[in-house]
VOPAGU-2260 file (C-alpha; in pm, 1 decimal, decimal comma):
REM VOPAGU-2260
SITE   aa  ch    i         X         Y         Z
SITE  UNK   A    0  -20620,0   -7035,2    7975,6
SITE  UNK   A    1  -20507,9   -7312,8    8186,6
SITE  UNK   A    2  -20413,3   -7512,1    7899,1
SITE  UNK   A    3  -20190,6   -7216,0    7687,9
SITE  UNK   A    4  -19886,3   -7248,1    7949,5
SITE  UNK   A    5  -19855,3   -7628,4    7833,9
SITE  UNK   A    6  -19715,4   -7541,8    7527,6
SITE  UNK   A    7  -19448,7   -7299,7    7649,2
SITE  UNK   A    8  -19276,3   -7622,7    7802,2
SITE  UNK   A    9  -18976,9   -7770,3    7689,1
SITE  UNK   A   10  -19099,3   -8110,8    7528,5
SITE  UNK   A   11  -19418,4   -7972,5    7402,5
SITE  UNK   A   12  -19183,9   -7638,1    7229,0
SITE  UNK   A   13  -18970,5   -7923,8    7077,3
SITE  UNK   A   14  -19212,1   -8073,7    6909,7
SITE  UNK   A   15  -19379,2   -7746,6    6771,8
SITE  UNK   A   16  -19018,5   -7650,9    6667,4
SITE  UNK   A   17  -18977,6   -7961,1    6457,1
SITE  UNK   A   18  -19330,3   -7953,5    6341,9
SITE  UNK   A   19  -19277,1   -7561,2    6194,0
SITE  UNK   A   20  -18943,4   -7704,9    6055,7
SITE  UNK   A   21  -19097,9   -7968,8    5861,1
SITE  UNK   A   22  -19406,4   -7672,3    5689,9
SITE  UNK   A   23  -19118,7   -7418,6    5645,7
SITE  UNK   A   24  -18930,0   -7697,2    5474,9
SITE  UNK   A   25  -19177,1   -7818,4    5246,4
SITE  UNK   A   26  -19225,8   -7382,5    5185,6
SITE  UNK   A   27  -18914,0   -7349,0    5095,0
SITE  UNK   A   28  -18849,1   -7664,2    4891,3
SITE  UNK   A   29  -19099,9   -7543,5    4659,2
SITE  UNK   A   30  -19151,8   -7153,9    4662,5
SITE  UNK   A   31  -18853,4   -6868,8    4554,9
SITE  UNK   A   32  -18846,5   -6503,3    4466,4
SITE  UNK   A   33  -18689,4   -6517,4    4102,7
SITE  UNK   A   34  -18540,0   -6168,8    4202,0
SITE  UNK   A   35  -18354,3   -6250,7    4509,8
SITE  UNK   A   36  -18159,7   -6563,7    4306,6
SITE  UNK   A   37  -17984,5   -6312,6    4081,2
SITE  UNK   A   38  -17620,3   -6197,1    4115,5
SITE  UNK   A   39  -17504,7   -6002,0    4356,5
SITE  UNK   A   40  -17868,0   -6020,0    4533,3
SITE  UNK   A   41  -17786,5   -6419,7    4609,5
SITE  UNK   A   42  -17448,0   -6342,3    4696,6
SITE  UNK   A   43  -17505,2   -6051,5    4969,8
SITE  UNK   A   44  -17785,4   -6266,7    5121,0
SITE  UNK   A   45  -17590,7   -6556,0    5219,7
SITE  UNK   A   46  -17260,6   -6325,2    5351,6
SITE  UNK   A   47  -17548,2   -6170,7    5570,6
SITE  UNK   A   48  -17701,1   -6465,4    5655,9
SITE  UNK   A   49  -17367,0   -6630,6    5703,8
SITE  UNK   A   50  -17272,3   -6341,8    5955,8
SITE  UNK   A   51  -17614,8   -6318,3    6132,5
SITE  UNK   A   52  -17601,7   -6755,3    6189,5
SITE  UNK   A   53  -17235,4   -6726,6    6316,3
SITE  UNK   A   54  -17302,8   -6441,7    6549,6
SITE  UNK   A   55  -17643,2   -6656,3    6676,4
SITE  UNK   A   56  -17427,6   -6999,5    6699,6
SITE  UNK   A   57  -17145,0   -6850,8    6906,4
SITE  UNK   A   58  -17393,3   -6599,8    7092,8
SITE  UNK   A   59  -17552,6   -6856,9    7230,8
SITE  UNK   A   60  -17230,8   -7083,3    7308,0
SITE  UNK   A   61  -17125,7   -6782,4    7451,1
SITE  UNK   A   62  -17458,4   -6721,9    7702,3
SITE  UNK   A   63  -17442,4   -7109,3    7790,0
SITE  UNK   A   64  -17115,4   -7102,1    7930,9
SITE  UNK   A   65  -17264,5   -6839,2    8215,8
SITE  UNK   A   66  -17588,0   -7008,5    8248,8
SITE  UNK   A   67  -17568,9   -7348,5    8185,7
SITE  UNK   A   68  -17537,1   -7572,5    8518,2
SITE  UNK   A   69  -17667,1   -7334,1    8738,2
SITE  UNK   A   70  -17969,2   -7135,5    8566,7
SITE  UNK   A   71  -18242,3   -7365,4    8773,6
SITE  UNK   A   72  -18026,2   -7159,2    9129,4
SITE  UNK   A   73  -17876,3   -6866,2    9059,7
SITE  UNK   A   74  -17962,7   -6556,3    8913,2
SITE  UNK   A   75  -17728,6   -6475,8    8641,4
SITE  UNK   A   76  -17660,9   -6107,4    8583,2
SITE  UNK   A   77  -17293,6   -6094,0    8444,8
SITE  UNK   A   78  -17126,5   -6134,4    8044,0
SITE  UNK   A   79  -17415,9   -6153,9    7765,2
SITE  UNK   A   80  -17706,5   -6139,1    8103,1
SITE  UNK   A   81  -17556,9   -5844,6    8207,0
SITE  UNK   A   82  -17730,2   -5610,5    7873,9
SITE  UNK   A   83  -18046,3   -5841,9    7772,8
SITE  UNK   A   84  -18217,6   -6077,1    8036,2
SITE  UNK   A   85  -18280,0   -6307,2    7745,3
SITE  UNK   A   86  -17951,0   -6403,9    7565,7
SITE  UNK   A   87  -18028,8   -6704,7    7407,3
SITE  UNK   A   88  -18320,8   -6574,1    7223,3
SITE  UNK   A   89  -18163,8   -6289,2    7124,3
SITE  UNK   A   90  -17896,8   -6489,2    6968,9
SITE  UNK   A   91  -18161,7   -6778,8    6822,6
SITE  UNK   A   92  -18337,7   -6447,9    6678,6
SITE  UNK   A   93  -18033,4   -6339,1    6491,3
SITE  UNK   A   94  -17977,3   -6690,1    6331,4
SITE  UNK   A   95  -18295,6   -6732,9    6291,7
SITE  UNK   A   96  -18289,1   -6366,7    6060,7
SITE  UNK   A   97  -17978,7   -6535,0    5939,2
SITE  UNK   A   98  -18131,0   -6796,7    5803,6
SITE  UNK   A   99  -18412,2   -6666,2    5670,8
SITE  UNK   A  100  -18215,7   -6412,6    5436,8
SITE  UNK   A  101  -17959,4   -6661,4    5331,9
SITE  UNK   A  102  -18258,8   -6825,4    5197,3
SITE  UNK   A  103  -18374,4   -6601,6    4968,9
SITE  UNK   A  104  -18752,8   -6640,3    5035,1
SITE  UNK   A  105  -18913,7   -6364,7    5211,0
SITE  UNK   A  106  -19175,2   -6585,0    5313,3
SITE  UNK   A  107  -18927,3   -6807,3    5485,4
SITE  UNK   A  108  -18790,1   -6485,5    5629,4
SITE  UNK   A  109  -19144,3   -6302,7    5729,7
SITE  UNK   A  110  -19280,6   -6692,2    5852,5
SITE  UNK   A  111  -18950,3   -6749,2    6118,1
SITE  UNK   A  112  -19001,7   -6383,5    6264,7
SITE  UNK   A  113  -19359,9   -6395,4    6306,5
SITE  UNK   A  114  -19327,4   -6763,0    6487,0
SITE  UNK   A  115  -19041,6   -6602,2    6699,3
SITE  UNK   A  116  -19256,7   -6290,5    6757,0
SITE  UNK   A  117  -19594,0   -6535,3    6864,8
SITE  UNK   A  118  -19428,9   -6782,2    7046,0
SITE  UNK   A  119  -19116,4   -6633,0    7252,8
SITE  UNK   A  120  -19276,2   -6362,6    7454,6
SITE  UNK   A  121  -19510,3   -6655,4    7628,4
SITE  UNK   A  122  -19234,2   -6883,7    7697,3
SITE  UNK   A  123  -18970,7   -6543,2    7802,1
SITE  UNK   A  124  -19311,5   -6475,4    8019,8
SITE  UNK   A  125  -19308,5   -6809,5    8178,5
SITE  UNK   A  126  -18981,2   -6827,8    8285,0
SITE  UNK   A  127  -18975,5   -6440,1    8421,9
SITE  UNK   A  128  -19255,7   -6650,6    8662,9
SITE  UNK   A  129  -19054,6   -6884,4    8758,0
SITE  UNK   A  130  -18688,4   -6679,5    8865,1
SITE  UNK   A  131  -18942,2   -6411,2    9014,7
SITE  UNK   A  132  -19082,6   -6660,3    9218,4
SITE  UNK   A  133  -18733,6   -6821,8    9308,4
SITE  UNK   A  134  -18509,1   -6483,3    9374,7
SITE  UNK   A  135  -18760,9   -6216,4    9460,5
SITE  UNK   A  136  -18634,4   -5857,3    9528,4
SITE  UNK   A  137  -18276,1   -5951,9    9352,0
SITE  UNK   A  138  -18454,4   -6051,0    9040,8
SITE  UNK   A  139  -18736,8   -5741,8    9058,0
SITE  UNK   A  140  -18418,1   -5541,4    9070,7
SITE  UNK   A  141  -18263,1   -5711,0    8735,8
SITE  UNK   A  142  -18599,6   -5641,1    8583,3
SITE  UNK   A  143  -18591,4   -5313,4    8615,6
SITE  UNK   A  144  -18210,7   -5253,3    8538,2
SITE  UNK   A  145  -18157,1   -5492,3    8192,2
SITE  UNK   A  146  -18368,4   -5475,9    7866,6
SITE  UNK   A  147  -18614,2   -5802,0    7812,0
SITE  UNK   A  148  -18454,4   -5866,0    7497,3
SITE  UNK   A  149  -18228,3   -5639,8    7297,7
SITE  UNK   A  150  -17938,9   -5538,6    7439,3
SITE  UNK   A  151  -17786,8   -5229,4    7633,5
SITE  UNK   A  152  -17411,4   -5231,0    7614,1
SITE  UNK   A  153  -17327,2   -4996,0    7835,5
SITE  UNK   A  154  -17464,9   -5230,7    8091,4
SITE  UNK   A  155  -17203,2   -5460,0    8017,3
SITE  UNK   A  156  -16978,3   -5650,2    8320,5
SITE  UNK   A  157  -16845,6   -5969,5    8342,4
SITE  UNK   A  158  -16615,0   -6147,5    8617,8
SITE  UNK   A  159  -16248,1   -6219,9    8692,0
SITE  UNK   A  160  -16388,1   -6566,2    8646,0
SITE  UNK   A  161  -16650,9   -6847,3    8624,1
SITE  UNK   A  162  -16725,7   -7184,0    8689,1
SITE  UNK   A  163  -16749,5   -7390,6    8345,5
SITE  UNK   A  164  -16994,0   -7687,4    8344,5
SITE  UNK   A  165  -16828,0   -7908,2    8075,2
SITE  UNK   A  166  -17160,5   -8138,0    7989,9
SITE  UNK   A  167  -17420,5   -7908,1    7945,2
SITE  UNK   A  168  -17145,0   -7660,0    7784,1
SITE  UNK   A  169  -17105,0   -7931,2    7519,9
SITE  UNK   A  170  -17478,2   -7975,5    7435,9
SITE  UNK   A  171  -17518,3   -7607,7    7392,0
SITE  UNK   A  172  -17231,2   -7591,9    7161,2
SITE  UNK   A  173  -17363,7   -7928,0    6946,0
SITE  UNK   A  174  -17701,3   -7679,3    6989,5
SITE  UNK   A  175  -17551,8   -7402,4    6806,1
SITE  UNK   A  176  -17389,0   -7611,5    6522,4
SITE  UNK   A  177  -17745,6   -7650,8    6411,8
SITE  UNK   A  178  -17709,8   -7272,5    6334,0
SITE  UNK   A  179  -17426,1   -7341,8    6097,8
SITE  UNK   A  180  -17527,5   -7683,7    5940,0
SITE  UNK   A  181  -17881,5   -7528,9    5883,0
SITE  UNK   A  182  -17709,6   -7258,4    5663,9
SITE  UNK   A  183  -17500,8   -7498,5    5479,8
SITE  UNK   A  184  -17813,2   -7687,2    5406,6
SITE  UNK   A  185  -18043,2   -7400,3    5310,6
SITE  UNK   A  186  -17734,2   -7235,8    5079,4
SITE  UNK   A  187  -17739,7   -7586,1    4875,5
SITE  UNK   A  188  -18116,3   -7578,8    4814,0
SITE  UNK   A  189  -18064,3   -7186,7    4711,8
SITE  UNK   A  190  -17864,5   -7267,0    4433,9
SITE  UNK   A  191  -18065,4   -7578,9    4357,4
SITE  UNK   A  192  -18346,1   -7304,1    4283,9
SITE  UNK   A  193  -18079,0   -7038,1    4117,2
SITE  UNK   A  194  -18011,1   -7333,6    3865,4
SITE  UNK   A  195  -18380,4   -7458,5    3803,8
SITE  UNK   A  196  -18343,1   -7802,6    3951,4
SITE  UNK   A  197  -18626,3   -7780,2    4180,8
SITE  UNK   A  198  -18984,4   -7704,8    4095,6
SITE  UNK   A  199  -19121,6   -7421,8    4200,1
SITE  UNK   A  200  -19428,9   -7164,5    4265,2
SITE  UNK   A  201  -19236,6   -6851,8    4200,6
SITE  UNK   A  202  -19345,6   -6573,9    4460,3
SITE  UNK   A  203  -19333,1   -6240,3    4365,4
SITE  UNK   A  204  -19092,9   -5968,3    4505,7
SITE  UNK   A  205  -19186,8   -5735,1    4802,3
C-alpha cells in the first residue's frame, strides 16, 4: 500500500502516460474494424471525435485560466469548479472519448476509458487529500455541494473577474493543442487503414 500513491504523482503519471501512448500506438498502427472505415461510419466518427477533442482542448484551457497559479492556495469554487470539482479530467475524458472514436478502433476506444476509469479515481483521490488537508471545513463544504466529476449546471457561478496567470496559462493552452494535433494525427492513420496502406489484424465489429 505504501508504494500505490507513488504512481499517482506527477513525474511517475507522465511516464505511464507516455508509456500507454507508445502500446496504444503500436494497437492502433496495426489493428482496425473493417466496418467502422466505411462511408458515412468514418465520416460521423471523426465530426464526433472532432467535437468531443475541441470541447476537451478548450475545456481544459478554459479550467486553467481559474486554477492555474493559485491551485497549490486557494480553493477554487467558481466558472468550470463551480459544477464538477474535477474539470480538467472531465475535459481530458471527453478528448480522450474524442479520440478514441475518431479512431475507428473500439479497442483504442474501450483501452483509453478503462485506463481513465483505473487510473483517475486514485490520483482525483490523492489530491481530495491534499486540499482537505489544506482548507478543511471550506473544502468539506465543496465536497458535499459539487459532483466529483460530471457536471451539475445549475450549480454554475463565475465572477465579475479574475486574476490571469499568463505562464502557466500558456502551458495549459500548448497542453490542450495536444488534443487537436493528436486528432489530426490519428485521422491520417484512419485513412491510411480506409485505403489499405497499413497492415493490419482486422478486429471484428462489436
Amino acid at each position: 500500500m505504501a508504494k500505490a500513491p507513488r504512481m499517482y504523482r506527477s513525474r511517475n503519471r507522465i511516464l505511464l502516460s507516455r508509456i500507454f501512448a507508445v502500446l496504444l500506438l503500436l494497437i492502433f498502427l496495426f489493428t482496425n474494424s473493417p466496418d467502422l472505415l466505411r462511408f458515412p461510419t468514418i465520416i460521423i466518427l471523426g465530426l464526433a471525435g472532432l467535437l468531443l477533442a475541441s470541447l476537451g482542448a478548450f475545456g481544459r484551457i478554459w479550467s486553467s485560466v481559474y486554477i492555474a497559479g493559485r491551485k497549490t492556495h486557494e480553493l477554487v469554487d467558481q466558472g468550470p469548479y463551480s459544477i464538477t470539482r474535477n474539470p480538467l479530467y472531465f475535459f481530458s475524458l471527453l478528448g480522450a472519448v474524442g479520440l478514441g472514436l475518431a479512431s475507428c478502433n473500439p479497442v483504442v476506444l474501450i483501452l483509453l476509458l478503462a485506463a481513465f476509469m483505473v487510473y483517475y479515481p486514485g490520483v482525483i483521490s490523492r489530491e481530495e487529500e491534499k486540499l482537505r488537508a489544506k482548507h478543511g471545513d471550506p473544502f468539506e463544504d465543496y465536497l458535499t455541494r459539487v459532483p466529483r466529476i460530471l457536471p451539475r449546471l445549475s450549480l454554475f457561478r463565475q465572477p465579475k473577474e479574475i486574476t490571469v496567470y499568463p505562464v502557466p496559462v500558456t502551458k495549459a493552452f500548448g497542453d490542450a493543442v495536444w488534443f487537436i494535433g493528436g486528432f489530426i494525427a490519428i485521422r491520417i492513420l484512419v485513412w491510411l487503414h480506409a485505403f489499405g496502406f497499413l497492415p493490419v489484424l482486422e478486429l471484428p465489429l462489436f
